[in-house]
KEBABA-615490 format. One record per atom (N, C-alpha, C, CB): atom name; residue number from 0; x, y, z; chain. Coordinates in nm, 2 decimals. Glycine has a CB too. Layout:
# residues N
 atom   n      X      Y      Z chain
   CA NUM      X      Y      Z     A
...
This chain:
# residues 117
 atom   n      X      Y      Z chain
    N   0   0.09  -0.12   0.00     A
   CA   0   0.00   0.00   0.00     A
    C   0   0.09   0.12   0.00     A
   CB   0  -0.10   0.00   0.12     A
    N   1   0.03   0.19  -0.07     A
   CA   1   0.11   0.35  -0.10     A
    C   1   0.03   0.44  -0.09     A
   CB   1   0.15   0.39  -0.24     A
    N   2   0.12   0.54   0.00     A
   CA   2   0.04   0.65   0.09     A
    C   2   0.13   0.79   0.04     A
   CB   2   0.05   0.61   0.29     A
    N   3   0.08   0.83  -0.01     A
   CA   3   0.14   0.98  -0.06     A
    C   3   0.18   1.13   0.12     A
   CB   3  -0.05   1.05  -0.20     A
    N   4   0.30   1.16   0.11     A
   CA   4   0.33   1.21   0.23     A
    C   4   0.22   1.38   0.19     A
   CB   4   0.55   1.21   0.27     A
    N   5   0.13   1.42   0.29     A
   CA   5   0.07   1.52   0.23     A
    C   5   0.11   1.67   0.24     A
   CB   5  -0.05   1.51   0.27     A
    N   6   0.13   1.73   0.18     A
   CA   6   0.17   1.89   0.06     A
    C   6   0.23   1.90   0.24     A
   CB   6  -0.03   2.05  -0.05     A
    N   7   0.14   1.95   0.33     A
   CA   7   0.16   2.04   0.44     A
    C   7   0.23   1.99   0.59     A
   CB   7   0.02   2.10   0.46     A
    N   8   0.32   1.89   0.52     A
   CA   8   0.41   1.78   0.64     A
    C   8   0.52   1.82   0.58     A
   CB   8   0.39   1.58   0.65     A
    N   9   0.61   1.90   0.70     A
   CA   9   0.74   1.92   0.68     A
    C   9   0.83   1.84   0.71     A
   CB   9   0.78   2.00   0.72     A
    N  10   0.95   1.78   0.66     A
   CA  10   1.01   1.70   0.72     A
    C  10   1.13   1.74   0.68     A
   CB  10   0.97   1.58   0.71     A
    N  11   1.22   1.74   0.74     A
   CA  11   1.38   1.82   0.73     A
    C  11   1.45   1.74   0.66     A
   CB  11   1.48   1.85   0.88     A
    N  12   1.46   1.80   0.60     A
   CA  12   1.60   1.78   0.45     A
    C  12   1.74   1.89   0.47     A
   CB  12   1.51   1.85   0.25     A
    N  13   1.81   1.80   0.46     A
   CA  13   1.98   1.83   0.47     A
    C  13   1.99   1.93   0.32     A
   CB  13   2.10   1.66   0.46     A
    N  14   2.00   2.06   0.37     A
   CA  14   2.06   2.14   0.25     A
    C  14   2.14   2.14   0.17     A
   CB  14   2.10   2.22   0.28     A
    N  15   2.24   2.08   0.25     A
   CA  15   2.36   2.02   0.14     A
    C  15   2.31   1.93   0.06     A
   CB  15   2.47   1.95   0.19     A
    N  16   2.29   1.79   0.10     A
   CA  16   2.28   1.64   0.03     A
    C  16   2.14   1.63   0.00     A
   CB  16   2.32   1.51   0.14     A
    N  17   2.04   1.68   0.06     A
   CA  17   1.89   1.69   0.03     A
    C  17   1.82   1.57   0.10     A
   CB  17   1.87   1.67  -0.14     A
    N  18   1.90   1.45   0.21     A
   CA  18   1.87   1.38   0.24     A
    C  18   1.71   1.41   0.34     A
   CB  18   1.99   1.35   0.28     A
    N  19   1.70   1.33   0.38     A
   CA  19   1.57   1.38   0.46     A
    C  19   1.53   1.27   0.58     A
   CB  19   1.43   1.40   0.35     A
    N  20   1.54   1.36   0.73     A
   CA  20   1.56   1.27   0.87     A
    C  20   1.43   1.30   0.91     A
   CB  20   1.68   1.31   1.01     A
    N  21   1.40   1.20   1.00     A
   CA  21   1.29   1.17   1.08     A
    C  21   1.31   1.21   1.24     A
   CB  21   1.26   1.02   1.07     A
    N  22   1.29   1.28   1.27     A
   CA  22   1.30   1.29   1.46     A
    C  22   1.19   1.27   1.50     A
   CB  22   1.34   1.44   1.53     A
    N  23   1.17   1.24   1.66     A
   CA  23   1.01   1.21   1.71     A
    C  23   0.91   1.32   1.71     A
   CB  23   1.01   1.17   1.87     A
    N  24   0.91   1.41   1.66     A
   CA  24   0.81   1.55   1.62     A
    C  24   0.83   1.49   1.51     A
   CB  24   0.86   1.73   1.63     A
    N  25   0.84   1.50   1.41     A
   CA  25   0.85   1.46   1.26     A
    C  25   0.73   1.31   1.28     A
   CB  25   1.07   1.41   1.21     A
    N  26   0.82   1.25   1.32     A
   CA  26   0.74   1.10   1.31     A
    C  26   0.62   1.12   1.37     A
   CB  26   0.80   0.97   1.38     A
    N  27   0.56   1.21   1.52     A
   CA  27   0.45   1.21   1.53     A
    C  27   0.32   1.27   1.43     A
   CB  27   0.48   1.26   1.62     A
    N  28   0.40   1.43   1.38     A
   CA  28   0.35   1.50   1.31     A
    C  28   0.27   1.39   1.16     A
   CB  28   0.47   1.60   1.29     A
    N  29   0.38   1.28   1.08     A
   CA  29   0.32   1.23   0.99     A
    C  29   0.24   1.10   0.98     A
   CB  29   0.39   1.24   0.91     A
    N  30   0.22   1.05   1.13     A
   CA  30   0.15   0.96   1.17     A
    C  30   0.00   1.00   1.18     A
   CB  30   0.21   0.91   1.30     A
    N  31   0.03   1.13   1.27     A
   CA  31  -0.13   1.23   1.24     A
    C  31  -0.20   1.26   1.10     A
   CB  31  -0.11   1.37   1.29     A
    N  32  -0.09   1.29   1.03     A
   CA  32  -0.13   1.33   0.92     A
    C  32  -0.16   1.22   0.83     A
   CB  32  -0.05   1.42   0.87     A
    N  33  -0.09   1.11   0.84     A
   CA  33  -0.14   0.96   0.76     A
    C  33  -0.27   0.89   0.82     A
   CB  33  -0.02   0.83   0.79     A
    N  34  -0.31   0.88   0.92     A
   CA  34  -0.39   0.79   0.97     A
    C  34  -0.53   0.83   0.88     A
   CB  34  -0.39   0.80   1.14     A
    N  35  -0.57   0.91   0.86     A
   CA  35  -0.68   0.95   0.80     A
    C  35  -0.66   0.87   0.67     A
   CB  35  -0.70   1.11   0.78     A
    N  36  -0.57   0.88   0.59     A
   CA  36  -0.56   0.83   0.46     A
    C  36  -0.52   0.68   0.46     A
   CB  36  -0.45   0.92   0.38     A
    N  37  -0.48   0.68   0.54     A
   CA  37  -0.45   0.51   0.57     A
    C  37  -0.58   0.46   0.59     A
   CB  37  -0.35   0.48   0.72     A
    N  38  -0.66   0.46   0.70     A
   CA  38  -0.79   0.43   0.72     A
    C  38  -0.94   0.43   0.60     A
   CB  38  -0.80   0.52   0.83     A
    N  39  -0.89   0.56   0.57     A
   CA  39  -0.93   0.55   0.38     A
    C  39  -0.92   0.46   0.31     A
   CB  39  -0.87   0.61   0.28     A
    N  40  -0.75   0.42   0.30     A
   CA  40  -0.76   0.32   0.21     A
    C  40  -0.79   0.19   0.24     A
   CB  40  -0.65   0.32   0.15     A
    N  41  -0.77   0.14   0.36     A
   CA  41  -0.81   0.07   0.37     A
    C  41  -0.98   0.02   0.38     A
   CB  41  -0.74   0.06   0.45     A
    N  42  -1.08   0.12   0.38     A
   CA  42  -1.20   0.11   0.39     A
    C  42  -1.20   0.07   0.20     A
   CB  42  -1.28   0.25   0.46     A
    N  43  -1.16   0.19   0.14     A
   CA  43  -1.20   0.16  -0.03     A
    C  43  -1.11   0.00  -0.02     A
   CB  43  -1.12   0.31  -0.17     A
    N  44  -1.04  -0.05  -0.06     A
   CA  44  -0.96  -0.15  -0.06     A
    C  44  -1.08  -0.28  -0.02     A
   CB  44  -0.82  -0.13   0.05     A
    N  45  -1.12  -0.29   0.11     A
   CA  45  -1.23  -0.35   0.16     A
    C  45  -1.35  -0.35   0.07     A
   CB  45  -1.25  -0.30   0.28     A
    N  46  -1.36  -0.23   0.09     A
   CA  46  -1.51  -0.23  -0.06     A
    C  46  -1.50  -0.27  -0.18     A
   CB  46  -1.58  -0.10  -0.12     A
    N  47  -1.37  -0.27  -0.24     A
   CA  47  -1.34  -0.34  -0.36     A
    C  47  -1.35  -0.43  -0.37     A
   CB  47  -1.26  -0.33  -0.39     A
    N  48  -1.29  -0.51  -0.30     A
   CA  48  -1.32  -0.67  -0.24     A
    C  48  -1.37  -0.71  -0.23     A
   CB  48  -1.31  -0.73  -0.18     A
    N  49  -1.47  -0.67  -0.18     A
   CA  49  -1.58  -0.74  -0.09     A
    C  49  -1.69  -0.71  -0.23     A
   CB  49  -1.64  -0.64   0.09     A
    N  50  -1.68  -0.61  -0.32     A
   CA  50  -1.78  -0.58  -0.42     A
    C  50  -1.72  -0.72  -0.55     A
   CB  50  -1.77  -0.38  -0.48     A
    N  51  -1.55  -0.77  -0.55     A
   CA  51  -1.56  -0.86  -0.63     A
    C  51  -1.65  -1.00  -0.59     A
   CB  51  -1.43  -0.87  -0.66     A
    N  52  -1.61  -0.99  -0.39     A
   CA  52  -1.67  -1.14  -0.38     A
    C  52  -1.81  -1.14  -0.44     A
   CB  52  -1.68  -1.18  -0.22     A
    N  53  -1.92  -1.06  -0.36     A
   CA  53  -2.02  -1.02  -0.38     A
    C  53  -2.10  -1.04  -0.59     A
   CB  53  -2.00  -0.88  -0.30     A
    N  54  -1.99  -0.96  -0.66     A
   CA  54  -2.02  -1.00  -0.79     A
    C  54  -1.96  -1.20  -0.82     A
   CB  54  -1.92  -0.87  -0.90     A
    N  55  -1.96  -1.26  -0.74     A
   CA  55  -1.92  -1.38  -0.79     A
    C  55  -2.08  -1.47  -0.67     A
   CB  55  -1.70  -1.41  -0.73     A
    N  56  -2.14  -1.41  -0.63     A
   CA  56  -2.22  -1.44  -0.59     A
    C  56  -2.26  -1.46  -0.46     A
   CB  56  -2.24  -1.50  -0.65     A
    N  57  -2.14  -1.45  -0.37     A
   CA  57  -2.11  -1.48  -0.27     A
    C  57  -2.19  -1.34  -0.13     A
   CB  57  -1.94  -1.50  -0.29     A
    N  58  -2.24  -1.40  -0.08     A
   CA  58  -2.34  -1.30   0.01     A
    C  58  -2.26  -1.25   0.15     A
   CB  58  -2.49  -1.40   0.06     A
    N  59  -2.28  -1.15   0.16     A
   CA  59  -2.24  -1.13   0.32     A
    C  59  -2.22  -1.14   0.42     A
   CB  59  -2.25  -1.10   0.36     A
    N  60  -2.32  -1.23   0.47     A
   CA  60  -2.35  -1.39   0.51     A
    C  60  -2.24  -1.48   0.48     A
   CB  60  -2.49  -1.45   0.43     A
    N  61  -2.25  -1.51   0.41     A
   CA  61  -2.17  -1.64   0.39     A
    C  61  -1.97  -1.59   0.39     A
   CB  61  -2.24  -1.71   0.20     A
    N  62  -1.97  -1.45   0.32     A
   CA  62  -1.82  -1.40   0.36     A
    C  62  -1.79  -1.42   0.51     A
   CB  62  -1.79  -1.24   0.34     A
    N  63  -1.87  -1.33   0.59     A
   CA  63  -1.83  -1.30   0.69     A
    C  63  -1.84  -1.42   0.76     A
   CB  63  -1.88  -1.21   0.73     A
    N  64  -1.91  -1.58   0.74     A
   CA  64  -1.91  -1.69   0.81     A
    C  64  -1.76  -1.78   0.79     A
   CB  64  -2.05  -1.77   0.77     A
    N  65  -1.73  -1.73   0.62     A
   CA  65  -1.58  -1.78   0.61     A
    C  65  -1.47  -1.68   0.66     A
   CB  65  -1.54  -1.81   0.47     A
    N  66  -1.50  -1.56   0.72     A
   CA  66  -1.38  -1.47   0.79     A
    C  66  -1.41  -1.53   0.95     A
   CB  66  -1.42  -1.26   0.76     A
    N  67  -1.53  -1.61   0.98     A
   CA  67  -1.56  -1.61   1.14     A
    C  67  -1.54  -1.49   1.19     A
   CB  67  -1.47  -1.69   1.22     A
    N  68  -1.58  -1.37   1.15     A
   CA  68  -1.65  -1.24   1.19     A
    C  68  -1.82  -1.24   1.24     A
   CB  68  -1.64  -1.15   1.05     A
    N  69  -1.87  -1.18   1.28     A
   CA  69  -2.01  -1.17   1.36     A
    C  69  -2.06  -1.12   1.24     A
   CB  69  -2.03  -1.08   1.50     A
    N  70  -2.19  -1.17   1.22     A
   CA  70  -2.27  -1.13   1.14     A
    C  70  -2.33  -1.03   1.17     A
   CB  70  -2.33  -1.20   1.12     A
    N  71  -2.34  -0.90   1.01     A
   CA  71  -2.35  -0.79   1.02     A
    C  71  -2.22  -0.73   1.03     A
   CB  71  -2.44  -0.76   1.10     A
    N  72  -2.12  -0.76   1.10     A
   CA  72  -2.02  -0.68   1.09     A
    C  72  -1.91  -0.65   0.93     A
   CB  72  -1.96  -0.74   1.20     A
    N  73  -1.96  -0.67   0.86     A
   CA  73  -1.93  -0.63   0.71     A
    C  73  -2.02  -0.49   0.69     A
   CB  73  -1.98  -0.76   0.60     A
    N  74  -2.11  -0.53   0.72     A
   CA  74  -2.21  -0.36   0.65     A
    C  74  -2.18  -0.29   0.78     A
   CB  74  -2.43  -0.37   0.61     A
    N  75  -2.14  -0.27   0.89     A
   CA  75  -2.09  -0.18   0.98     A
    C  75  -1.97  -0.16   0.94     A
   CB  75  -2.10  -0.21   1.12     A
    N  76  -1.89  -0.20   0.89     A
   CA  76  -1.78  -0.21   0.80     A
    C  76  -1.80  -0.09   0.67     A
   CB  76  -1.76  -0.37   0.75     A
    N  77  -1.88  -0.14   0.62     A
   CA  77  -1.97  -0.07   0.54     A
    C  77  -2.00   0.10   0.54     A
   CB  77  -2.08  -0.14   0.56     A
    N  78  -2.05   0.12   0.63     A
   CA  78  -2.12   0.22   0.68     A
    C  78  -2.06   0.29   0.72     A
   CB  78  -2.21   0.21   0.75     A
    N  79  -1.95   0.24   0.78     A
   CA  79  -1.86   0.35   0.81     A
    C  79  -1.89   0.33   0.98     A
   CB  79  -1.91   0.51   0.72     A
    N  80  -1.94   0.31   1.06     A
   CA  80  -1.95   0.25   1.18     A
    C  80  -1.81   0.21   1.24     A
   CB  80  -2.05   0.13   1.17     A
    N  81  -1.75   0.13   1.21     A
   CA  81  -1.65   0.07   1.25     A
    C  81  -1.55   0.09   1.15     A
   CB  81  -1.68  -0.05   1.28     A
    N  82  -1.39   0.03   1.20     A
   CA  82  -1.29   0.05   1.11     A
    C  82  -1.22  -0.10   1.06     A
   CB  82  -1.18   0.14   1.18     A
    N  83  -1.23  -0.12   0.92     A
   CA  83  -1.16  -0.29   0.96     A
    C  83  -1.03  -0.30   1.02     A
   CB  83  -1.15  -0.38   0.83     A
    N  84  -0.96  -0.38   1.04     A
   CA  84  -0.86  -0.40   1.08     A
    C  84  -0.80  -0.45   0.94     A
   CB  84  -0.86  -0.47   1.21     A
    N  85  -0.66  -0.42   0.94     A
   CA  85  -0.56  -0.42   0.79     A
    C  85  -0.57  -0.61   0.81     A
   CB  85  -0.33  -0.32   0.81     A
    N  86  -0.61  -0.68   0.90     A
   CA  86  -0.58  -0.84   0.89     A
    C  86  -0.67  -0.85   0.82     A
   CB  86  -0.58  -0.95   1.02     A
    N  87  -0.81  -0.83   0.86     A
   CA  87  -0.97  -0.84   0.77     A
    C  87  -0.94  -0.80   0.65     A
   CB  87  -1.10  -0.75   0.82     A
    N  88  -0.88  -0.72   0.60     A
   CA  88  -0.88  -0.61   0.49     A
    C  88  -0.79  -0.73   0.40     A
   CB  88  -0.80  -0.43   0.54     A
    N  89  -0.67  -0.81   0.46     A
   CA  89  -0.58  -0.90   0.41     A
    C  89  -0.67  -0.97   0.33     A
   CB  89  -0.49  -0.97   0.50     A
    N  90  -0.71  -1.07   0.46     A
   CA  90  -0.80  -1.19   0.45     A
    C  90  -0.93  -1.14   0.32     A
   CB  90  -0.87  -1.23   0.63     A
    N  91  -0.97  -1.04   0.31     A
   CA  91  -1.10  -1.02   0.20     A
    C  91  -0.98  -1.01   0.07     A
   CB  91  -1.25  -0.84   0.23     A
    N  92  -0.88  -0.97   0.05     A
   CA  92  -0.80  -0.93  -0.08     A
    C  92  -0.77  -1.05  -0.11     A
   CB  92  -0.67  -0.84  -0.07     A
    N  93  -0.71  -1.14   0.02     A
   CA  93  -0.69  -1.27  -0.02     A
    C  93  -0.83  -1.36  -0.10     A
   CB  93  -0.65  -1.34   0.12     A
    N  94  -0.95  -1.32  -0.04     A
   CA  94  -1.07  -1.40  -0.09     A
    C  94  -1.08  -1.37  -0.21     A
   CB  94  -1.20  -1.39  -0.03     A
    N  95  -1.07  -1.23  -0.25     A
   CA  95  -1.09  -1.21  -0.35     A
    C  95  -1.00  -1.22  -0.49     A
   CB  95  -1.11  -1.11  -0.32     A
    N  96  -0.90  -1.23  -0.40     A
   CA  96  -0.76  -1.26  -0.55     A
    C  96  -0.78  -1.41  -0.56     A
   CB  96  -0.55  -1.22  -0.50     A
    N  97  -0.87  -1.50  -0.50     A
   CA  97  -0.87  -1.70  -0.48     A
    C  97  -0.96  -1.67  -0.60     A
   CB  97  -0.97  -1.82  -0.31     A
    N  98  -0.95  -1.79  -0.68     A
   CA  98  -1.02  -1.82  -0.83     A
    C  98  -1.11  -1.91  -0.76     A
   CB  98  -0.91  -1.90  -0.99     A
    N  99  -1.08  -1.98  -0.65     A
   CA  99  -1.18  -2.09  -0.62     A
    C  99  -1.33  -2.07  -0.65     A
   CB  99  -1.17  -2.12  -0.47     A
    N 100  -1.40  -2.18  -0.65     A
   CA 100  -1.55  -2.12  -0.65     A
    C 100  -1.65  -2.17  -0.55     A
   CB 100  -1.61  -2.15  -0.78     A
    N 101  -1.65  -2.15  -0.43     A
   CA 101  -1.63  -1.97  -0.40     A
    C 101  -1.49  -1.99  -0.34     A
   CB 101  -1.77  -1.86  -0.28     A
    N 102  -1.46  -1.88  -0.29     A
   CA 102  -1.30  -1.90  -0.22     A
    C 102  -1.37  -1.89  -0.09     A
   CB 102  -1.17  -1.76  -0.24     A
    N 103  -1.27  -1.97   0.00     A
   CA 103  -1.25  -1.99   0.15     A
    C 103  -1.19  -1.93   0.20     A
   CB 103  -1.22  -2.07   0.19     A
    N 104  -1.23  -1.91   0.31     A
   CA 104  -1.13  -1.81   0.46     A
    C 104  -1.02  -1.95   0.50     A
   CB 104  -1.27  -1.73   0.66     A
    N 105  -1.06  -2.09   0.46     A
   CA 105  -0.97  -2.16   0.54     A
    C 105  -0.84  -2.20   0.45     A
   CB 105  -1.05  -2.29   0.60     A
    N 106  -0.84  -2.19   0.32     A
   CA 106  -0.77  -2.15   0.24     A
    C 106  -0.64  -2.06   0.27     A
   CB 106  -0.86  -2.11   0.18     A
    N 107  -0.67  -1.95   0.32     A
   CA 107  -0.60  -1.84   0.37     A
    C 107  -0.58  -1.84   0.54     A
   CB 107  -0.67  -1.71   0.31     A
    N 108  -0.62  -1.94   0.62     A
   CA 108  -0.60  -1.93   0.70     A
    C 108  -0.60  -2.07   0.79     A
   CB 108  -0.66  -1.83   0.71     A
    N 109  -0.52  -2.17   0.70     A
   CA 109  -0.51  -2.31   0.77     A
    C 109  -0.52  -2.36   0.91     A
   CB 109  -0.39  -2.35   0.75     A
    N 110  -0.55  -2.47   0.96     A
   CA 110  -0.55  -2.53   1.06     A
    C 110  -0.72  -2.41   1.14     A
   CB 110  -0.36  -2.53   1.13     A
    N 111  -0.77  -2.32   1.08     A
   CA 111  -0.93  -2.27   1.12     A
    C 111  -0.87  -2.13   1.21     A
   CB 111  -1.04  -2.41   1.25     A
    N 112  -0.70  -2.07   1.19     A
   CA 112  -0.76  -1.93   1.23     A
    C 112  -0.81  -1.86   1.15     A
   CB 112  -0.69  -1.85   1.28     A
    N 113  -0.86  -1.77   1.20     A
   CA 113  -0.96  -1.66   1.17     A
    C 113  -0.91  -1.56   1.13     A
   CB 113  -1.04  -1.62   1.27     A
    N 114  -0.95  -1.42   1.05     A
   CA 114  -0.90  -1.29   1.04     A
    C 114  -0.94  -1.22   1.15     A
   CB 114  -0.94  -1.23   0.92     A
    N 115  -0.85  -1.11   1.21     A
   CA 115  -0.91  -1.04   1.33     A
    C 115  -1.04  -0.90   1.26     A
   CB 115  -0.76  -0.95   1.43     A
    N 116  -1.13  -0.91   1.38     A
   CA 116  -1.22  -0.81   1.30     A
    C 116  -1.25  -0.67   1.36     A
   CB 116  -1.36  -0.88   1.28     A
């Protein structure tokens, strides 16, 4: 995943060499300023996925029984309610990149663990 550093995050560059350091102000400053976009992408990423499973016929219901997530927690996912976690977010890219028909969570997650939700 690629996160673009945004316009109004300064981060010190060596005049001479042009290099560019991180100090703990620095690193706080672009953690604040990432998390928004991070959390973004990871919601669209999720909807992408979840819109290929879904076009392969596979119901929300039935995803979320192969993620062993609680039912309903996809469309709170959805809605913007909640935030997935980048494991969930794995585990649906993984479902979605399986040609299987349909693809399995146990597939991607041998011996019956689960994705965290």
């Amino acid at each position: 995943m690629r996160l673009e550093i945004p316009a109004g995050v300064k981060i010190p560059t060596c005049g001479n060499c042009g290099a560019r350091w991180f100090d703990e102000a620095t690193a706080a400053t672009l953690d604040e300023a990432l998390e928004p976009i991070y959390q973004r992408t990871l919601r669209n990423r999720l909807q992408d996925d979840l819109g290929i499973l879904q076009g392969r016929g596979l119901t929300e219901a039935r995803i979320e029984e192969a993620l062993g997530v609680s039912r309903g927690y996809l469309s709170r996912l959805r809605s913007g309610s909640r935030t997935p976690s980048r494991e969930l977010v794995v585990a649906v890219a993984y479902m979605a990149k399986d040609k299987a028909d349909p693809p399995f969570a146990e597939t991607i997650f041998p011996g019956g663990r689960r994705a965290a939700g």
